[in-house]
Every structure is written in structure tokens, then in C-alpha cells.
C-alpha positions in Angstrom: 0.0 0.0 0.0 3.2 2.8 1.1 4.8 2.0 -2.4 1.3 3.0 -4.4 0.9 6.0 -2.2 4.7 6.8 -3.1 3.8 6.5 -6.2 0.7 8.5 -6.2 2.7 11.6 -4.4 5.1 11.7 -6.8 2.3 11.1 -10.4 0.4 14.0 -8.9 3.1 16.2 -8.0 4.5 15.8 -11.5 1.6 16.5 -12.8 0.6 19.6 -10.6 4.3 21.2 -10.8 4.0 20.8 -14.9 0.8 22.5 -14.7 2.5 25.3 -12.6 5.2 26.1 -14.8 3.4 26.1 -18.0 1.3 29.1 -16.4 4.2 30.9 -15.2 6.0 30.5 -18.6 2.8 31.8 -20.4 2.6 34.5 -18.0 6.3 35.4 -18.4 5.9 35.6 -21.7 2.5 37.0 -21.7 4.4 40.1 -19.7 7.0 40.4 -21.8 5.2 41.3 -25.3 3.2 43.5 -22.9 6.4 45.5 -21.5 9.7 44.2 -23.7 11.6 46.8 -21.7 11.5 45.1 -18.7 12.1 41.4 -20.0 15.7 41.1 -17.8 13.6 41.6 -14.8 10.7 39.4 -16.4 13.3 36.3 -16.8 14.8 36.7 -13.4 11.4 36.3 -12.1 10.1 33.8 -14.1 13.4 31.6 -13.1 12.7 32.3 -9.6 9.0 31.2 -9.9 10.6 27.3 -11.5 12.5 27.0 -8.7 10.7 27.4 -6.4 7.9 25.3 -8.3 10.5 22.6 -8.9 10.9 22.4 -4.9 7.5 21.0 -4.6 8.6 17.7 -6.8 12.0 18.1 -4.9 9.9 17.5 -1.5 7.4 14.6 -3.6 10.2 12.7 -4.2 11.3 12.5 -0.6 8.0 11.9 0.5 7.5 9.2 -1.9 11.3 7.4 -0.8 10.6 7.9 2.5 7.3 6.1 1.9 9.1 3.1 0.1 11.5 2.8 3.1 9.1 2.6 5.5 7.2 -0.3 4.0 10.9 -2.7 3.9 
């Protein structure tokens, strides 16, 4: 049961954090054909926004091993 609910954490974490950066990249680049003047500031942003998106599959991944090691 531990190894489909690691598996489970980690499918819908994948899933939510691909959703999450295909809004933030839209929205990135939806704000920069708005204001082009501003696009350094835009991308700085928008590469702040992936990682901190990316540390929410980060964290599913250790959830999910630390669910796999429990059950052995």
C-alpha cells in the first residue's frame, strides 16, 4: 500500500508542478510582449517562480522514498 501512495505523491506532483510552470511561462511571456523593456527583470522572475515550483517535486520525491522505506 506505502509504495502506491509513493507512487501516487510523486504522479500528482508531477503533474501539478507541470501544470504550474506552463502558467508561469505563459505569464512570463505574456508580460514580456506586454512591456519588452522590462524582459531582464521578467526572466529573473520567471526563473525564480521554476524553482521554487520545482521544490515542490523536490519535496514529492522524498516523501515518496521515504514512503518506500518505510514499508521494507
Amino acid at each position: 500500500m506505502e509504495s502506491l501512495a509513493a507512487g501516487l505523491s510523486i504522479g500528482l506532483a508531477a503533474l501539478g508542478v507541470s501544470f504550474s510552470l506552463a502558467i508561469v511561462y505563459f505569464k512570463t511571456i505574456d508580460s514580456i510582449t506586454r512591456q519588452p523593456d522590462l524582459i531582464g527583470q521578467f526572466r529573473v522572475l520567471m526563473f525564480i517562480g521554476f524553482a521554487f515550483i520545482e521544490a515542490i517535486a523536490l519535496y514529492a520525491l522524498v516523501i515518496s522514498f521515504l514512503l518506500i522505506s518505510s514499508h521494507q
